[in-house]
N, C-alpha and C positions, 0 to 999 in steps of 0.2 A: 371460726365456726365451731357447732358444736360436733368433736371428735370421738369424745370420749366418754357416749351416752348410755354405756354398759358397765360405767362404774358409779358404785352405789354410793348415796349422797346421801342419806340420812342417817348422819352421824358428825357430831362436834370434833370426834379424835381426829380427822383430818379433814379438815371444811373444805364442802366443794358446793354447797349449798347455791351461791351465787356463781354469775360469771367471773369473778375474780379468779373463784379457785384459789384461794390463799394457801389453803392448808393447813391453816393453824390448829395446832391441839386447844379446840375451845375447852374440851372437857376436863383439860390440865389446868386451866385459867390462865391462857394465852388468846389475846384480843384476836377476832378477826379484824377484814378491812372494814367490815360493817362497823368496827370498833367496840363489838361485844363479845364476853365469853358467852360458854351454855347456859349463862344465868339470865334468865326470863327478866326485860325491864319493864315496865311500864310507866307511860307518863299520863294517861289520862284515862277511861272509861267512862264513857256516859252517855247517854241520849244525842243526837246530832244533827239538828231539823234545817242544816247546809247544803246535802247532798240534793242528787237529781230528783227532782218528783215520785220518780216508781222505788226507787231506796228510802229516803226520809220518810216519805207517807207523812200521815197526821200526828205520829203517835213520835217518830223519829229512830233514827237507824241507832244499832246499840256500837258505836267506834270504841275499837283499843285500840290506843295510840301504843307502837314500841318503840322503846326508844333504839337506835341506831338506826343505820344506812348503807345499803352497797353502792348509792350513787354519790356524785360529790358536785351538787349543781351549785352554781351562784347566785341563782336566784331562789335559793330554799324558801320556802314559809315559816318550815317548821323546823328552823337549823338551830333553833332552842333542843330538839330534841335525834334529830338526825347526827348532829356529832356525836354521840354517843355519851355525854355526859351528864346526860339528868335521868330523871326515873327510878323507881322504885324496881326494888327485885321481889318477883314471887315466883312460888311453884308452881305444879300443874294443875295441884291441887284447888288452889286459891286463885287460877286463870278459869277455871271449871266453875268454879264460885260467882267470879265477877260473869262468865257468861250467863248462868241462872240469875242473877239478880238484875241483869239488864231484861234479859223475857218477863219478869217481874213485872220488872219499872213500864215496862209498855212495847217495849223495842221491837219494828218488826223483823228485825234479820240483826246476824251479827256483822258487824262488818272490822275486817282485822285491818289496821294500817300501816303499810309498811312490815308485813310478818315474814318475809322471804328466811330471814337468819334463822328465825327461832320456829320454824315449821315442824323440825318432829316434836318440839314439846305443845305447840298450837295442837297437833293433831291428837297427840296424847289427852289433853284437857279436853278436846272434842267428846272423847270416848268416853272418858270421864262424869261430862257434861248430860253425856246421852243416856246413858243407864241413872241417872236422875232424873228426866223427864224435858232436857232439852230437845226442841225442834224446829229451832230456828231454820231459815236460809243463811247458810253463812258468805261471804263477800270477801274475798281477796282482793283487797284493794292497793294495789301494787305503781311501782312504777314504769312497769313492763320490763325495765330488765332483769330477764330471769333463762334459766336452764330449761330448756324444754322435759330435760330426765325431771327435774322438778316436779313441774307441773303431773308427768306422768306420776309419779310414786306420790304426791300429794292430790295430786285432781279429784280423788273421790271421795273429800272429805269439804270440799268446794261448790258452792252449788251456784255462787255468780261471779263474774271474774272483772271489776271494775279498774281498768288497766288503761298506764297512759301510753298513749307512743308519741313521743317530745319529740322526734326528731327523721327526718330522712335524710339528712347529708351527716357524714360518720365524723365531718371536721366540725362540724359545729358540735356535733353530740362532744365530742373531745373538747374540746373549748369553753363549754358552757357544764358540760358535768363531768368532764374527766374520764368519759369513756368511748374514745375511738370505735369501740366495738358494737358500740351500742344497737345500732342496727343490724349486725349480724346473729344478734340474740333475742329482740324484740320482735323480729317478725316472724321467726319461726317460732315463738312462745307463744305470739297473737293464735297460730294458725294450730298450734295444741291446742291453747283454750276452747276454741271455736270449737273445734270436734270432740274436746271434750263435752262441753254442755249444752249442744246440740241447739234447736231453734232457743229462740226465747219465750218464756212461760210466764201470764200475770195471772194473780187475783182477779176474782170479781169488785175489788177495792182499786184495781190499779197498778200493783205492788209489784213488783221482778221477783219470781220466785226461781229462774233459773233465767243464763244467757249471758249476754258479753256487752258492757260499753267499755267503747275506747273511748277517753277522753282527749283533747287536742288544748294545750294550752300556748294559745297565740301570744307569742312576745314582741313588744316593740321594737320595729322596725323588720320586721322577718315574718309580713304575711307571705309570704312568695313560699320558704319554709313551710306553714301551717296548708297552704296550699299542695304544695308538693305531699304529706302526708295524706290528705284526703284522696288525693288523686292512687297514691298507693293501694289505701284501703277500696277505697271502691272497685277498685281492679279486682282487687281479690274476692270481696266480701259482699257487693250491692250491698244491700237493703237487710241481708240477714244478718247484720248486727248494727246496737245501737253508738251514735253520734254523741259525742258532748264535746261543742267548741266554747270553749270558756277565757273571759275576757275578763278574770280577776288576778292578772299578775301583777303581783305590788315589786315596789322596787326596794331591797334589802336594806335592812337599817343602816349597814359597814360604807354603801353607795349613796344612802338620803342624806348620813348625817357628815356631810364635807369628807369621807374617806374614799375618794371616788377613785378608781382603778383606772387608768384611760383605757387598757383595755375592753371594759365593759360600760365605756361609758354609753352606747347605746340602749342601756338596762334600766339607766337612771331616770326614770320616767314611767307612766303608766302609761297603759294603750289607749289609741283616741278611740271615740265612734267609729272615726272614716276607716281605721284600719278594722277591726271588730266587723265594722260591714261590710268588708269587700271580701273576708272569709267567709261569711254565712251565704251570700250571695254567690259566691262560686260554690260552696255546697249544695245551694238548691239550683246551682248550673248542670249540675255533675246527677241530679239526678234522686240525690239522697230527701229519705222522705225520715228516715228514723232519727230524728235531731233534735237533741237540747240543746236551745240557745240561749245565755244569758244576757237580762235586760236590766237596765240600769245601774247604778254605782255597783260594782261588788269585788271590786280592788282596793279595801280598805283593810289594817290592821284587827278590825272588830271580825272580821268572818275567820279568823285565825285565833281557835279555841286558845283557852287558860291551860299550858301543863302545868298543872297543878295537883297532881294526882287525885283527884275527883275520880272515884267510885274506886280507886284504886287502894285509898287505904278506907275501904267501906262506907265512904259518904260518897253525897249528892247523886 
């Protein structure tokens, strides 16, 4: 649990940024577990027309991808850039840049992915960002495990909070991403968020300009899990925050391509309809009316962008 929410977190000289708590002097060029120093990586920047309806819009959400991670799941998408080994380095300078060039490009909000590590320099380029004439909505688009002091000493530089909660049982969260704890930290993070950013707020377009989706991504063989999740959230939350159960988990190249783990071999697979539907349908058992559901194929390799540093070293 979290204990020790009176000590200040926004600083690399001794990282407490995530629940790890490593402590690593980032600022000396010592890795955290995220597997990054205090140097800014980027794998990608650009236009993003994947996300929920009220985030992409017409025009498309403006994503930085960063590179690293404080989670260590098996079924990553994006473990091209979660281990920590690809991406570009920049300042805060030239993160303030990529954000102006994306409102540019069309973008309706920023959306940071994956930013828990590198938040006081996000926040920094914010500021930066703003005294140029940025005013995006910007989107923390996390994997919900996070420090609730976090959230507090960053929250008001956030204006939507697009967070997943993977898990209700603490052995699977252990098993599947390497963090036992994970539940001890996501649900009190959820319930910061929420009070942070108050009801949710759209455009006359449609668009999220403030509010919370929890995303739920159902794995094969484990609706009874994605169940259990929703049943938590509704407990807590009804109706005042939004749903996204999403049925695009692919199974990891290390597991497709003959390197299968036995212990995961239940991952080696994509989710059927029958399981996809027996979660939406106990969602609208349960009462839930604010819900993104995905329909047709979209557990393919193609909805899993190029890092390629795209917009990052000033193209596309």
């Amino acid at each position: 649990m979290e204990h020790d929410v009176h000590l200040k977190v926004s600083s690399y000289e001794c990282c407490m940024l995530c629940p790890r708590k490593c402590r690593a002097d980032r600022h000396a060029g010592k890795r955290g577990f995220c597997g990054q120093t205090d140097e800014i990586r980027l794998a990608r920047a650009a236009l993003h027309f994947w996300e929920e309806p009220c985030i992409s819009g017409k025009n498309g959400s403006g994503a930085v991808f960063f590179t690293g991670c404080t989670l260590r799941c098996i079924f990553c998408q994006n473990r091209e850039i979660s281990t920590g080994e690809s991406g570009k380095a920049v300042n805060t300078e030239e993160l303030a840049r990529i954000f102006l060039n994306l409102k540019e490009k069309g973008a309706h909000n920023i959306n940071l992915v994956t930013p828990t590590h590198f938040m006081p320099s996000v926040c920094d380029a914010l500021k930066l960002s703003g005294e140029q004439g940025f005013d995006l909505p910007v989107i923390s688009n996390t994997s919900g495990y996070e420090r609730v002091q976090c959230i507090r000493e960053f929250g008001n530089d956030i204006d939507i909070w697009l967070t997943d909660i993977k898990y209700a049982d603490p052995l699977l969260a252990g098993r599947f991403s390497g963090a036992y704890d994970y539940t001890e930290y996501a649900y009190p993070a959820l319930e910061e968020m929420v009070r942070q950013a108050g009801g949710a707020l759209f455009d006359e377009a449609g668009l999220m300009k403030k509010g919370v989706i929890v995303r739920i991504l159902v794995l094969p063989g484990h609706t009874k899990e994605a169940k259990a999740v929703l049943d938590k959230l509704y407990h807590c939350y009804g109706n005042d925050i939004y749903y996204s159960i999403m049925n695009q988990y692919t199974p990891p190249v290390f597991l497709r391509n003959g390197g299968i783990i036995k212990e995961y071999t239940e991952l080696n697979r994509r989710l059927t309809k029958r399981e996809y539907d027996k979660v939406t349908e106990y969602a609208l058992s349960l009462g839930i009316e604010n819900a993104f559901i995905q329909e047709g194929e979209t557990s393919f390799d193609s909805f899993v962008p190029a890092f390629d540093l795209t917009g990052v070293l000033g193209e596309g």
